[in-house]
Biopython code that builds the backbone (N, CA, C, O; Angstrom):
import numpy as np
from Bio.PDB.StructureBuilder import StructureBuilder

atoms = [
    (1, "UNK", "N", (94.338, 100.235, 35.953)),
    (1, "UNK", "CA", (93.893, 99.830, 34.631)),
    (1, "UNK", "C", (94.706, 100.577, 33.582)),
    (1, "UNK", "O", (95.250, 101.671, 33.735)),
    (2, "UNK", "N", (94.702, 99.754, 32.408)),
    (2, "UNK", "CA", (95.566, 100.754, 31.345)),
    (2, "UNK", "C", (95.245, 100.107, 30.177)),
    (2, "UNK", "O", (94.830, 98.975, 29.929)),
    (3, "UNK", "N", (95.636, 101.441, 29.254)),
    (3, "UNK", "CA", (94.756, 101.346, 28.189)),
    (3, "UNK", "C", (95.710, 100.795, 26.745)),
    (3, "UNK", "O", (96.660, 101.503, 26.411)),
    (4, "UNK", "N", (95.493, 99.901, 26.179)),
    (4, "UNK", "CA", (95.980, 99.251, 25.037)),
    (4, "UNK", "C", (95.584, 99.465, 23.635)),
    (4, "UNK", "O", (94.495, 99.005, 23.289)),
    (5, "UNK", "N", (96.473, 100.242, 22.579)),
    (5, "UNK", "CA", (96.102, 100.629, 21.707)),
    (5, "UNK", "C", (96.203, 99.536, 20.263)),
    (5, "UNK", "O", (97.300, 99.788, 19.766)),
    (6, "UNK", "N", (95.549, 98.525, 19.479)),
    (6, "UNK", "CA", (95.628, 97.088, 18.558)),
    (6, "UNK", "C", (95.391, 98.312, 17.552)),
    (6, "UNK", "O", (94.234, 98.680, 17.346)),
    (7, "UNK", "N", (96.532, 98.984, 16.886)),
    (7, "UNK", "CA", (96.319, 99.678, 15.074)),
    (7, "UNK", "C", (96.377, 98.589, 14.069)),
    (7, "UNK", "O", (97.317, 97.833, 13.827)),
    (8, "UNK", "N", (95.200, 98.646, 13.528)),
    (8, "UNK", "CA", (95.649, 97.814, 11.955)),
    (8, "UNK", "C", (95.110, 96.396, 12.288)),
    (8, "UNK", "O", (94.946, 95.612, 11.354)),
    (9, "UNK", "N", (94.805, 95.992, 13.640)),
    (9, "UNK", "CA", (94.486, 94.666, 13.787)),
    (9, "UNK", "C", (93.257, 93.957, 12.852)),
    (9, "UNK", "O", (93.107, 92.770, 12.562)),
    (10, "UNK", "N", (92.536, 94.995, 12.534)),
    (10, "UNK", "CA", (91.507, 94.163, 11.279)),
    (10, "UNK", "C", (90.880, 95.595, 10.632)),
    (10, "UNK", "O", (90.563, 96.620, 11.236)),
    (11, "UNK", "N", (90.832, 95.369, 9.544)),
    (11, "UNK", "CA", (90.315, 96.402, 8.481)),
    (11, "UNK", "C", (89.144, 95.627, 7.656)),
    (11, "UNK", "O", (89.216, 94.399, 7.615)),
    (12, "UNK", "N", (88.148, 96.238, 7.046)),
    (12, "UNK", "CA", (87.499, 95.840, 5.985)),
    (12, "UNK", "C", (88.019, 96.574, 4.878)),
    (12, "UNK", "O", (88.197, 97.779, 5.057)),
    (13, "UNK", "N", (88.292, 96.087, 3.785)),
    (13, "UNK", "CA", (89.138, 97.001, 2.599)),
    (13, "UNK", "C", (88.207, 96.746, 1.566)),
    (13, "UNK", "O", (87.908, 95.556, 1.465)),
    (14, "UNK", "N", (87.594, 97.612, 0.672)),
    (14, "UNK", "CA", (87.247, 97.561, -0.380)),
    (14, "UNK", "C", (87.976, 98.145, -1.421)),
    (14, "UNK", "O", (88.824, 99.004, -1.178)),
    (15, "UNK", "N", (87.661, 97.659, -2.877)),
    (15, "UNK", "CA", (88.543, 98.058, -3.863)),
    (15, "UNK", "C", (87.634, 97.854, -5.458)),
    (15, "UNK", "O", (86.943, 96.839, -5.538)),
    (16, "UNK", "N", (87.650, 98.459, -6.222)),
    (16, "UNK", "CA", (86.781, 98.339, -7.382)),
    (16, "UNK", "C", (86.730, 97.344, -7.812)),
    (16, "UNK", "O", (87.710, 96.750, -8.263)),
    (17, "UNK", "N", (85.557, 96.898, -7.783)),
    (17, "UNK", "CA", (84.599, 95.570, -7.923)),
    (17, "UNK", "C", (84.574, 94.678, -7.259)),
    (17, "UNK", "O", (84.268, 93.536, -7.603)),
    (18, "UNK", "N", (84.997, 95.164, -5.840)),
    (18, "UNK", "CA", (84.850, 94.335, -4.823)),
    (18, "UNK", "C", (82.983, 94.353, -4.649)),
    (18, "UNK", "O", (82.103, 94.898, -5.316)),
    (19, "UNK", "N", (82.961, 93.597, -3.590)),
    (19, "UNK", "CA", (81.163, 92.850, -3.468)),
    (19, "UNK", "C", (80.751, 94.455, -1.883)),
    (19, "UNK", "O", (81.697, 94.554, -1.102)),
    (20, "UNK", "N", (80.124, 94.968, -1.726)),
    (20, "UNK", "CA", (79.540, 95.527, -0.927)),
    (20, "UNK", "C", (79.593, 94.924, 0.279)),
    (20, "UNK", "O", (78.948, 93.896, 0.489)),
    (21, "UNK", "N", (80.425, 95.537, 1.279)),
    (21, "UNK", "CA", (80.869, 95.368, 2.577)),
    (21, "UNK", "C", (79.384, 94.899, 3.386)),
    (21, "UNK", "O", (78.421, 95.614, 3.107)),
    (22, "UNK", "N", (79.184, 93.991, 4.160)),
    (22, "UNK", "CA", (78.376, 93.159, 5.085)),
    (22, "UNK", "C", (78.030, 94.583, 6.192)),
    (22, "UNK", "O", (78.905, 95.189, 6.811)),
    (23, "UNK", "N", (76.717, 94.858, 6.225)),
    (23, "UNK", "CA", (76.018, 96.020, 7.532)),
    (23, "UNK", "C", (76.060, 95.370, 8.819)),
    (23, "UNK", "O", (76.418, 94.248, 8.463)),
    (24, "UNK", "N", (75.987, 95.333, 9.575)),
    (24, "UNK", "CA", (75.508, 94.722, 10.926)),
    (24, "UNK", "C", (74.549, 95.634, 11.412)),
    (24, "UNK", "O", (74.354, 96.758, 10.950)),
    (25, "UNK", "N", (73.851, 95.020, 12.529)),
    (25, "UNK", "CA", (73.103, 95.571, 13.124)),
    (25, "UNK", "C", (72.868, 95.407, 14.980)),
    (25, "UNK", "O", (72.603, 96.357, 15.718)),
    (26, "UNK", "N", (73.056, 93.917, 15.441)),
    (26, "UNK", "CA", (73.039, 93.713, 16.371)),
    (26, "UNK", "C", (73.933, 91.806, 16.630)),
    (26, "UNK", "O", (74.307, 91.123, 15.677)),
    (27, "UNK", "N", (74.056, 91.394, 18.068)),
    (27, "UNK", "CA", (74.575, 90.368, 18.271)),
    (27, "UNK", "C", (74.058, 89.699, 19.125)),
    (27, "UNK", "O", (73.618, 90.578, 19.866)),
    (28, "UNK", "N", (73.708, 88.494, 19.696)),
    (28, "UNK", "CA", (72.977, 88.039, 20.743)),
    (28, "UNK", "C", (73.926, 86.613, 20.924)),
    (28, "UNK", "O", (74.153, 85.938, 19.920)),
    (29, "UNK", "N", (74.376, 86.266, 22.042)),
    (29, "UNK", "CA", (74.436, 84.690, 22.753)),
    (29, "UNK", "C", (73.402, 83.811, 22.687)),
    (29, "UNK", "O", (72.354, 84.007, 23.302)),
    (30, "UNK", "N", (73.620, 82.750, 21.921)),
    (30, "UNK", "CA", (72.288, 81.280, 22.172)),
    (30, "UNK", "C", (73.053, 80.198, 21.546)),
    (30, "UNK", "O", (73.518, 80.063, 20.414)),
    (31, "UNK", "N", (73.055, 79.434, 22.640)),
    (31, "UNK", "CA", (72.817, 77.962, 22.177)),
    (31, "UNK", "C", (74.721, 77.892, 22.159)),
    (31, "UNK", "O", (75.180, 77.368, 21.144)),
    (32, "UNK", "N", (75.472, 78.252, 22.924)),
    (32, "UNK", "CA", (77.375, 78.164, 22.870)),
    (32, "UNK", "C", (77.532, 79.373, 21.077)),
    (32, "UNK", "O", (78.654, 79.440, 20.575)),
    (33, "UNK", "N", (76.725, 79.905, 20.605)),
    (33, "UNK", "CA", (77.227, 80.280, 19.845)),
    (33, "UNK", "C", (76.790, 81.995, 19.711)),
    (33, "UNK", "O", (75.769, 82.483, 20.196)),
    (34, "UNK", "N", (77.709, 82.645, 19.030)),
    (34, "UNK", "CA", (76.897, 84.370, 18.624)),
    (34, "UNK", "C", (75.855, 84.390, 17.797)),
    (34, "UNK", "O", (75.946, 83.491, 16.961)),
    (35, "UNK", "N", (74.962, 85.005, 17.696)),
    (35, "UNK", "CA", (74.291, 85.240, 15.734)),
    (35, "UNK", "C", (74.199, 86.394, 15.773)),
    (35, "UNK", "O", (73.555, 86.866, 16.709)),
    (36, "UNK", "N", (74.792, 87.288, 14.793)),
    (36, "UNK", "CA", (75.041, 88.679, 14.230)),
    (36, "UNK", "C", (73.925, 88.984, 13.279)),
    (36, "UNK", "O", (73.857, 88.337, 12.234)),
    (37, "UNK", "N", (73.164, 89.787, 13.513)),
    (37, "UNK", "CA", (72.038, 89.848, 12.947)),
    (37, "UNK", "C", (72.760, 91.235, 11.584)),
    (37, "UNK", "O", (73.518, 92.148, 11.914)),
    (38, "UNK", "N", (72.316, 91.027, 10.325)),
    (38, "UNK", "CA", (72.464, 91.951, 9.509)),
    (38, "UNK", "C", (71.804, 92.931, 9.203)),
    (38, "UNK", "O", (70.642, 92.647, 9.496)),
    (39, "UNK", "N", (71.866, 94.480, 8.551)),
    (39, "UNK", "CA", (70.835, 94.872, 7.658)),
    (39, "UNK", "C", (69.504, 94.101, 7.322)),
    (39, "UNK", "O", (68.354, 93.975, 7.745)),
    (40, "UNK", "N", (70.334, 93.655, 6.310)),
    (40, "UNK", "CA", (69.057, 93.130, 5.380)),
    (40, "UNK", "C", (68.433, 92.017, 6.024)),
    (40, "UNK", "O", (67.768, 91.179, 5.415)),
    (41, "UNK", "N", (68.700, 92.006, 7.564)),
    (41, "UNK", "CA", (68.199, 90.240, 8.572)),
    (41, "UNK", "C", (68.332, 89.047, 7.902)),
    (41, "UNK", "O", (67.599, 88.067, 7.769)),
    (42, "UNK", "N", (69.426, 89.343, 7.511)),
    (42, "UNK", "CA", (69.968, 87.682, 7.740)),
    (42, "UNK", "C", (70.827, 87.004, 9.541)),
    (42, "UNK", "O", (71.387, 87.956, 10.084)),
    (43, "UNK", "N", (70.897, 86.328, 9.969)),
    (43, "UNK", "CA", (71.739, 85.929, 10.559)),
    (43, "UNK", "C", (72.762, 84.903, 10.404)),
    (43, "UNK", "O", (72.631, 83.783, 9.911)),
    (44, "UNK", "N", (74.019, 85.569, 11.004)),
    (44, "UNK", "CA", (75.376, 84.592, 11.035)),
    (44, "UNK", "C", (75.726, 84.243, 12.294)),
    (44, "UNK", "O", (75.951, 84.855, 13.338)),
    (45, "UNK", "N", (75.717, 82.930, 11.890)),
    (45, "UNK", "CA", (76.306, 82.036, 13.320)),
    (45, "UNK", "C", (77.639, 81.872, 13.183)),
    (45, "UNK", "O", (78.169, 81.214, 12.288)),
    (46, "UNK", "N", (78.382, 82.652, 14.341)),
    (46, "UNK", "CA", (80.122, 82.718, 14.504)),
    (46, "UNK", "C", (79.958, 81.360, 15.954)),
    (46, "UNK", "O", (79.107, 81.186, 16.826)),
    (47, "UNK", "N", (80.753, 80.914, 15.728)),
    (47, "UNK", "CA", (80.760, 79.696, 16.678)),
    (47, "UNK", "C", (81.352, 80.484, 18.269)),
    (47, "UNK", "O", (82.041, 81.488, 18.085)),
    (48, "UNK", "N", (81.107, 80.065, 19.784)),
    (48, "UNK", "CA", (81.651, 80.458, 20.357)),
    (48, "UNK", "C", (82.926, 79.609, 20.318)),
    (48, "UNK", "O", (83.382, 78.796, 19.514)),
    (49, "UNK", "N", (83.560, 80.401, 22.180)),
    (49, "UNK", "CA", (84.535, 79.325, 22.350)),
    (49, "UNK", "C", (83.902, 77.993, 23.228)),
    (49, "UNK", "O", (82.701, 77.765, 23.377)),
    (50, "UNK", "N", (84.869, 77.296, 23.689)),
    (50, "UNK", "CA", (84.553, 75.611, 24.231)),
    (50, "UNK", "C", (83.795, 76.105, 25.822)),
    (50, "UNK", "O", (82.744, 75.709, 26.327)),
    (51, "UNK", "N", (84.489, 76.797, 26.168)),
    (51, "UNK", "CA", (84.237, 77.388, 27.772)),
    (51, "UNK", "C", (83.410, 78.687, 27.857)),
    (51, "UNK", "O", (82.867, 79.077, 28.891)),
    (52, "UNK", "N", (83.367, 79.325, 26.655)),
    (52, "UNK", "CA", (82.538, 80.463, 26.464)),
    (52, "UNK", "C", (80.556, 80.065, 27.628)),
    (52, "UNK", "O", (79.783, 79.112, 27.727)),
    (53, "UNK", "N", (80.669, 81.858, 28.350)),
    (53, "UNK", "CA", (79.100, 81.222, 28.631)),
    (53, "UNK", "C", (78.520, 82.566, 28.074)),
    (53, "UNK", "O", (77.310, 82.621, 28.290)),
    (54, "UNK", "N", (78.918, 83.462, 27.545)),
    (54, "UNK", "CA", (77.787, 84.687, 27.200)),
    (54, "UNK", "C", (78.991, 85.515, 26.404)),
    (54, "UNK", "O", (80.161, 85.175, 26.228)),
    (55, "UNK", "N", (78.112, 87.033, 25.877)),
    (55, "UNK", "CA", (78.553, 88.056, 25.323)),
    (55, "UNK", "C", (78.391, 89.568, 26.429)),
    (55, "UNK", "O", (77.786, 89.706, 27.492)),
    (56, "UNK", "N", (78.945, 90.215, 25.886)),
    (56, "UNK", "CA", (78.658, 91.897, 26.419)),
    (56, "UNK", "C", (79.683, 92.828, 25.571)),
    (56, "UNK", "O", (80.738, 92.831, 24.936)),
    (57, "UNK", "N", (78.507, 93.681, 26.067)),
    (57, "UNK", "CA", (79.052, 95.063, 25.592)),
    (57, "UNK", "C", (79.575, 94.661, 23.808)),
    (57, "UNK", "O", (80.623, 94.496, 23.185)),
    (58, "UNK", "N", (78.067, 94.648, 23.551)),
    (58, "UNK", "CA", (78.218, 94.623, 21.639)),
    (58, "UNK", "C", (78.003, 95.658, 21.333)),
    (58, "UNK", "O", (76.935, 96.238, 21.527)),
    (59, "UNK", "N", (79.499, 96.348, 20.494)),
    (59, "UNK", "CA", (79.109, 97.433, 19.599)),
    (59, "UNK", "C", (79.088, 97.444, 18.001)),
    (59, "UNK", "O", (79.711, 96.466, 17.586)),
    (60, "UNK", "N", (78.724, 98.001, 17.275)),
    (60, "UNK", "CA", (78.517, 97.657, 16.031)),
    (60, "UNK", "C", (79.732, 99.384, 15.562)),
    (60, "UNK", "O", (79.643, 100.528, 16.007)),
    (61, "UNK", "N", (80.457, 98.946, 14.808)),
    (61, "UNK", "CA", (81.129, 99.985, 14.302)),
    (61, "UNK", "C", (80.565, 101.399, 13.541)),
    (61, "UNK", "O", (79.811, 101.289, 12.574)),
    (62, "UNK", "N", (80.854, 102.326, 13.891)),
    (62, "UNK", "CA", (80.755, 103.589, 13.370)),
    (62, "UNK", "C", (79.840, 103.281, 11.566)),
    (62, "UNK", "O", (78.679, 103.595, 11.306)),
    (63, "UNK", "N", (80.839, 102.606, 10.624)),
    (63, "UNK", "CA", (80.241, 102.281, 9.725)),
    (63, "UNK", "C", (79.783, 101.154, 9.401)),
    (63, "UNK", "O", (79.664, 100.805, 8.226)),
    (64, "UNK", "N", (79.429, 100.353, 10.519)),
    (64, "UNK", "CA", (78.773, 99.425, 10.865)),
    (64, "UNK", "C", (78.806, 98.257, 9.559)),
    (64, "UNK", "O", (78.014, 97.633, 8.853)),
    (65, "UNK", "N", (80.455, 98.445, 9.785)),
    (65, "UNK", "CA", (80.833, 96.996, 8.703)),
    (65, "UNK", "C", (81.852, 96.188, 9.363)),
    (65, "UNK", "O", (82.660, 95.451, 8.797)),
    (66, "UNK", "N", (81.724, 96.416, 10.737)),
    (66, "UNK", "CA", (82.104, 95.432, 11.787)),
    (66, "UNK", "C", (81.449, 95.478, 13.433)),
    (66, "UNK", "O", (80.799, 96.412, 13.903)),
    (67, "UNK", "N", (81.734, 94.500, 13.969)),
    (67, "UNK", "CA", (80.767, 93.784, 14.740)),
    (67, "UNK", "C", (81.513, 93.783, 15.781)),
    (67, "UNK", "O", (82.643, 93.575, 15.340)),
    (68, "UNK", "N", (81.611, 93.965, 17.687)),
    (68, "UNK", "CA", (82.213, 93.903, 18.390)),
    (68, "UNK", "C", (81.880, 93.124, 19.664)),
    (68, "UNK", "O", (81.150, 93.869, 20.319)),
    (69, "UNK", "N", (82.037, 92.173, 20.211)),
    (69, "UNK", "CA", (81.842, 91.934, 21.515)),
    (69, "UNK", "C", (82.930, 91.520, 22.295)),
    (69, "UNK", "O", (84.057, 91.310, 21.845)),
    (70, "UNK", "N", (82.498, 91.373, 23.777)),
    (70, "UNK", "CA", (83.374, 90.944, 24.662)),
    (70, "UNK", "C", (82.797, 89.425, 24.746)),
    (70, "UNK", "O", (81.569, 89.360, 24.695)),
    (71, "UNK", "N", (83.578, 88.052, 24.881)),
    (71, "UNK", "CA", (83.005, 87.004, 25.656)),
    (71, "UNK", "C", (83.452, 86.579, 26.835)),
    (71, "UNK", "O", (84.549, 86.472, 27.384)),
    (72, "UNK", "N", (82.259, 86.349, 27.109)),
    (72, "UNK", "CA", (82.236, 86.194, 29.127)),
    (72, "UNK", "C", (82.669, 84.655, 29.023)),
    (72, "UNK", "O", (82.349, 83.877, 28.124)),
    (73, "UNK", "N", (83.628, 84.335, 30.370)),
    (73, "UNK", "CA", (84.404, 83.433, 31.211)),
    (73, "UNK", "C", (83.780, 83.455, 32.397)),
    (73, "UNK", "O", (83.740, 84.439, 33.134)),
    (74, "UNK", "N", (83.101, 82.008, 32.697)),
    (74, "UNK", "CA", (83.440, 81.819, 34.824)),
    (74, "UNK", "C", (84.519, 81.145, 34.899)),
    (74, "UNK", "O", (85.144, 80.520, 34.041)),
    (75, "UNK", "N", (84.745, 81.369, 36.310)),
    (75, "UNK", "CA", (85.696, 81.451, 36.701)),
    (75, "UNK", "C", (85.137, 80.265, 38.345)),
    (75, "UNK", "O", (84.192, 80.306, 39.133)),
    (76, "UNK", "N", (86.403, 79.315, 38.159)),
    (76, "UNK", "CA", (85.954, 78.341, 39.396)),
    (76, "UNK", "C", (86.131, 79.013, 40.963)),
    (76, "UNK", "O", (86.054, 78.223, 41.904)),
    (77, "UNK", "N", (86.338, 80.292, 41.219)),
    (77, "UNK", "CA", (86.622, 81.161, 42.191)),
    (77, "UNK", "C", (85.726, 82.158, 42.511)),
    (77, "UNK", "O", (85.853, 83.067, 43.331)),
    (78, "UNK", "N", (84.626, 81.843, 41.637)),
    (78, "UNK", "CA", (83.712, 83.287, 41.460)),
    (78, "UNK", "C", (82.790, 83.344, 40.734)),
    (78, "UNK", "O", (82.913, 82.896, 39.594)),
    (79, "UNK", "N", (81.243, 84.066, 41.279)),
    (79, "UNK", "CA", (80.280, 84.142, 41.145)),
    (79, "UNK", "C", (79.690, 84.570, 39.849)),
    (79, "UNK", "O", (78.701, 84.324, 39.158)),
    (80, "UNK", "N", (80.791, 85.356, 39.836)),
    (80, "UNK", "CA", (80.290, 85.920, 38.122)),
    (80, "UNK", "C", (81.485, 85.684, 36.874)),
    (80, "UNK", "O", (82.424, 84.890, 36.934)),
    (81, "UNK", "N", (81.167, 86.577, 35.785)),
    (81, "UNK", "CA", (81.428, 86.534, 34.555)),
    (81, "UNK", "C", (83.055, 86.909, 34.398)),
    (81, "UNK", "O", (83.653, 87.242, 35.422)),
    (82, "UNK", "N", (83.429, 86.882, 33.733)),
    (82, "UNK", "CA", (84.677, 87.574, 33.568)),
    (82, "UNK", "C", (85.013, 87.673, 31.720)),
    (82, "UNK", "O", (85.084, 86.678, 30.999)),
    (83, "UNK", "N", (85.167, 88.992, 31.286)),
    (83, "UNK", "CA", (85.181, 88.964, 29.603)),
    (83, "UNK", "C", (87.100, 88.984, 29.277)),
    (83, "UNK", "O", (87.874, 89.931, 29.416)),
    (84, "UNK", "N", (87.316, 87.920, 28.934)),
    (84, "UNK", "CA", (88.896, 88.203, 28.364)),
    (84, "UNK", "C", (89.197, 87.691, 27.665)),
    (84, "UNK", "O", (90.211, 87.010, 27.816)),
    (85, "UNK", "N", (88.474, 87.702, 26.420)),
    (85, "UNK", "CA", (88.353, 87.928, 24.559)),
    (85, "UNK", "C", (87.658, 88.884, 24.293)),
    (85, "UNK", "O", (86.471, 88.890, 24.622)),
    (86, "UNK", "N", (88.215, 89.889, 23.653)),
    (86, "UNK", "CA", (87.179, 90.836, 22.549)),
    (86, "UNK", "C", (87.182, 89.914, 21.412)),
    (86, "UNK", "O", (88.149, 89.176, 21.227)),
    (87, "UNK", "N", (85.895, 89.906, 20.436)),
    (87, "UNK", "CA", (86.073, 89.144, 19.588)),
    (87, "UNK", "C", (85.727, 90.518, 18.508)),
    (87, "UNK", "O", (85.355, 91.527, 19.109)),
    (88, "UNK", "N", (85.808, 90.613, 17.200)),
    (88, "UNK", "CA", (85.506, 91.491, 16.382)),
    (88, "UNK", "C", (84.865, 90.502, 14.858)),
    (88, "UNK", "O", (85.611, 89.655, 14.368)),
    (89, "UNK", "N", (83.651, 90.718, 14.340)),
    (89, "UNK", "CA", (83.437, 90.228, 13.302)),
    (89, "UNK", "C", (83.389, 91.248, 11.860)),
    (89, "UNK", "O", (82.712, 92.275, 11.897)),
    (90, "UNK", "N", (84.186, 90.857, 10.565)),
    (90, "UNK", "CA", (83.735, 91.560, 9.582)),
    (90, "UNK", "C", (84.031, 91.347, 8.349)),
    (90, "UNK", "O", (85.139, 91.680, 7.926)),
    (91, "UNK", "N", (83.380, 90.933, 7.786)),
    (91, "UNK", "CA", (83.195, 90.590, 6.464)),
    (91, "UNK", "C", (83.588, 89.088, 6.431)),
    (91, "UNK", "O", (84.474, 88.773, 5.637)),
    (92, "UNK", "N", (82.999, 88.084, 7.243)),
    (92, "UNK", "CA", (82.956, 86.655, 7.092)),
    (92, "UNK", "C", (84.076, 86.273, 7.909)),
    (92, "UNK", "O", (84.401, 85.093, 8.037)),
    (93, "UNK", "N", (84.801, 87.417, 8.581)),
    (93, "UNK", "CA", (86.202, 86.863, 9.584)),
    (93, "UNK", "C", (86.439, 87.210, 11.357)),
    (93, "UNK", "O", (86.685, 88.337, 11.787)),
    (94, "UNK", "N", (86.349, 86.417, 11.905)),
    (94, "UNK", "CA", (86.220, 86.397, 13.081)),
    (94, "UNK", "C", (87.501, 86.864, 13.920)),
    (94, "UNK", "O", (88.320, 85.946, 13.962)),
    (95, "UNK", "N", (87.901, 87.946, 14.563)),
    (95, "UNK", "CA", (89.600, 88.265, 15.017)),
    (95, "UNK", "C", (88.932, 88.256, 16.602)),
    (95, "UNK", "O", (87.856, 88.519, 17.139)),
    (96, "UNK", "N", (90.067, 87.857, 16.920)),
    (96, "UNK", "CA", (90.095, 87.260, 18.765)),
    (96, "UNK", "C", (91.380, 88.235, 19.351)),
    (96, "UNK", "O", (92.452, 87.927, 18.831)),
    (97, "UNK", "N", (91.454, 89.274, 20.271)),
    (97, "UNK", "CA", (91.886, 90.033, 21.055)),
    (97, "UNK", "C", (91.690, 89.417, 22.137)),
    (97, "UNK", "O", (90.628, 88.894, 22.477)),
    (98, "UNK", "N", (93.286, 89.454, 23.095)),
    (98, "UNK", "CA", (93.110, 89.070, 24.444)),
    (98, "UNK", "C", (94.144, 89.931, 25.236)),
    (98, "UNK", "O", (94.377, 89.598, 26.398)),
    (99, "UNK", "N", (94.662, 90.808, 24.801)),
    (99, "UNK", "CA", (95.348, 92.098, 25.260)),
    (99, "UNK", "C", (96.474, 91.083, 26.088)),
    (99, "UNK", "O", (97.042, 90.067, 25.686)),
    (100, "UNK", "N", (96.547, 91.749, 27.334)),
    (100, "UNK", "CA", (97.560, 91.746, 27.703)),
    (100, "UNK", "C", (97.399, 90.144, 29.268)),
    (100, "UNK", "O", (98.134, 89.924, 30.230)),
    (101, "UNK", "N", (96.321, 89.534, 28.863)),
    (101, "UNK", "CA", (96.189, 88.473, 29.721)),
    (101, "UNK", "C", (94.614, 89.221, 30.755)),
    (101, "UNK", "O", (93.526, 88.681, 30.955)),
    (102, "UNK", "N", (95.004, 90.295, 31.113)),
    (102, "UNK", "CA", (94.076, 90.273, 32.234)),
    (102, "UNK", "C", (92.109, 90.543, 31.461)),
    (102, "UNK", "O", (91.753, 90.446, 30.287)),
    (103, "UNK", "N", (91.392, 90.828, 32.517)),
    (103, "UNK", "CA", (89.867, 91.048, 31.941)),
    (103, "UNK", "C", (89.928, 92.281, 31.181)),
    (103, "UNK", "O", (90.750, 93.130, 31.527)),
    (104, "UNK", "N", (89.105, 92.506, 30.113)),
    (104, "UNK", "CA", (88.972, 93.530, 29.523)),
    (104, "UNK", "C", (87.655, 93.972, 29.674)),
    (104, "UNK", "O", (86.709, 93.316, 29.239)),
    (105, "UNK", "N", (87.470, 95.484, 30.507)),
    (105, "UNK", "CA", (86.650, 96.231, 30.719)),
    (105, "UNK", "C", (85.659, 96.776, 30.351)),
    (105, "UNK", "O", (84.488, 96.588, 30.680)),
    (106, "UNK", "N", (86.300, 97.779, 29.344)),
    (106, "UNK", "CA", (85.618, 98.172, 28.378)),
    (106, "UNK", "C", (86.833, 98.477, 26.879)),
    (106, "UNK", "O", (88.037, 98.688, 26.728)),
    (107, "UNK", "N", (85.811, 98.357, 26.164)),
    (107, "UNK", "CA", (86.476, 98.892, 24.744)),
    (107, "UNK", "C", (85.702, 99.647, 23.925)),
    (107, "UNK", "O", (84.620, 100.099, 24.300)),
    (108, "UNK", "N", (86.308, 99.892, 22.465)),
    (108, "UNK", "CA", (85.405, 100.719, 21.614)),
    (108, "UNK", "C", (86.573, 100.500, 20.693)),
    (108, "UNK", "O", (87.742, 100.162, 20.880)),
    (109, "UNK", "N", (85.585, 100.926, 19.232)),
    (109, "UNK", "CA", (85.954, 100.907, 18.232)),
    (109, "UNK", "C", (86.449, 102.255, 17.532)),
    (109, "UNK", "O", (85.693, 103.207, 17.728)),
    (110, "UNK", "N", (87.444, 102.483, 16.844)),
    (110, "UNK", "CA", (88.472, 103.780, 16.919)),
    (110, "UNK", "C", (88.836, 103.879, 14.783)),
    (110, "UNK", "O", (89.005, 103.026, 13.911)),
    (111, "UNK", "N", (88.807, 105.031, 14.802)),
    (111, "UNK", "CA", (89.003, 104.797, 13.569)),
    (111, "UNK", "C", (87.933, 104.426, 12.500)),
    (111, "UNK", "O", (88.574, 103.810, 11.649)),
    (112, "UNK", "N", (87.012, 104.468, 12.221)),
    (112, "UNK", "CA", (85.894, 103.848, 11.627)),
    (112, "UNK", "C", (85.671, 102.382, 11.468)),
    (112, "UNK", "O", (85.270, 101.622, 10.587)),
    (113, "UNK", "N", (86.131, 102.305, 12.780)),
    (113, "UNK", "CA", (86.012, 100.696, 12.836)),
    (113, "UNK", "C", (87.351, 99.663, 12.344)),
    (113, "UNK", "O", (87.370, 98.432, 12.325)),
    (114, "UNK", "N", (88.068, 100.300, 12.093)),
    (114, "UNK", "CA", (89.494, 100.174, 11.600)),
    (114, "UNK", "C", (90.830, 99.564, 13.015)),
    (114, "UNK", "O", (91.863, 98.894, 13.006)),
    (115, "UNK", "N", (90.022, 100.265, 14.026)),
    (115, "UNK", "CA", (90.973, 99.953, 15.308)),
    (115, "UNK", "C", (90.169, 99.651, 16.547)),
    (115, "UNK", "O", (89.079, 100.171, 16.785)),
    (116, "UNK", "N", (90.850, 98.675, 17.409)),
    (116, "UNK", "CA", (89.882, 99.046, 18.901)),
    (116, "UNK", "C", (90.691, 99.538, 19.657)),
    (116, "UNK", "O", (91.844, 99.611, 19.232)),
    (117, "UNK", "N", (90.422, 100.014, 20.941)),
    (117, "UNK", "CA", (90.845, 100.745, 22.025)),
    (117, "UNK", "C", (90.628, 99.609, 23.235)),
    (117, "UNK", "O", (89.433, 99.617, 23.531)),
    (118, "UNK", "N", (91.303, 98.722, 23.966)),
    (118, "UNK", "CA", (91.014, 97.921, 24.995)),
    (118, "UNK", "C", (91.407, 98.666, 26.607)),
    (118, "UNK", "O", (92.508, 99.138, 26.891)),
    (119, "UNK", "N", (90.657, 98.635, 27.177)),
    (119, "UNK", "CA", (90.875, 98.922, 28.944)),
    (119, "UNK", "C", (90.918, 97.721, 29.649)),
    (119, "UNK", "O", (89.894, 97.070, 29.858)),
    (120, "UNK", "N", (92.100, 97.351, 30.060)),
    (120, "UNK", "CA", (92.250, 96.803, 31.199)),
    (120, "UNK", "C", (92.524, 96.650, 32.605)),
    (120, "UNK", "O", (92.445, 95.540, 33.132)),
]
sb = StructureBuilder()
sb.init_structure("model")
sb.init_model(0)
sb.init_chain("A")
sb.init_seg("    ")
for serial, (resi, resn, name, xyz) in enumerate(atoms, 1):
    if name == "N":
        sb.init_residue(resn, " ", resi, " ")
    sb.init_atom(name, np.array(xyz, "f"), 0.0, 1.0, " ", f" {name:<3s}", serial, name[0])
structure = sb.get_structure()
């Protein structure tokens, strides 16, 4: 396994008189799609993908103004899941990580949420 370092791949940037960066709180799979539950409980529906069947390993960033999961793949060879998209949500924009082709393990968010760290 080896470890893949994405710098800079998505930032939330604020700047004077910008609107107050979006909180998260949690993420759940239903219905082919995510809903990212907020602070203040609202929920946002990020669409999945076409073949998508679930999520894992949701982390919510350090300053929890971005949103992290893995989405799970079957696979016509095999019993279970396989995650090879990280998806990242923040501030109304959805970024899709797929490293280097193979499954991604585990990850985490690096930097105050500024970078991820992928294991493959």
């Amino acid at each position: 396994m080896s470890f893949m370092r994405t710098a800079g791949a998505f930032a939330v940037f604020c700047w004077a008189g910008a609107l107050q960066p979006e909180v998260y709180q949690s993420a759940k799979f239903q219905d082919g799609t995510v809903r990212v539950l907020t602070a203040d409980h609202r929920t946002i529906v990020v669409p999945g993908e076409p073949s998508q069947v679930g999520i894992d390993q949701v982390i919510v960033s350090p300053n929890r103004h971005a949103i992290g999961w893995l989405a799970m793949f079957s696979s016509c060879c095999a019993a279970y899941r396989f995650p090879f998209r990280l998806k990242v949500y923040a501030n109304g924009v959805l970024y899709s990580f797929i490293g280097n082709t193979l499954p991604i393990w585990r990850w985490r968010f690096e930097a105050e949420g500024a970078e991820v760290m992928l294991m493959q």
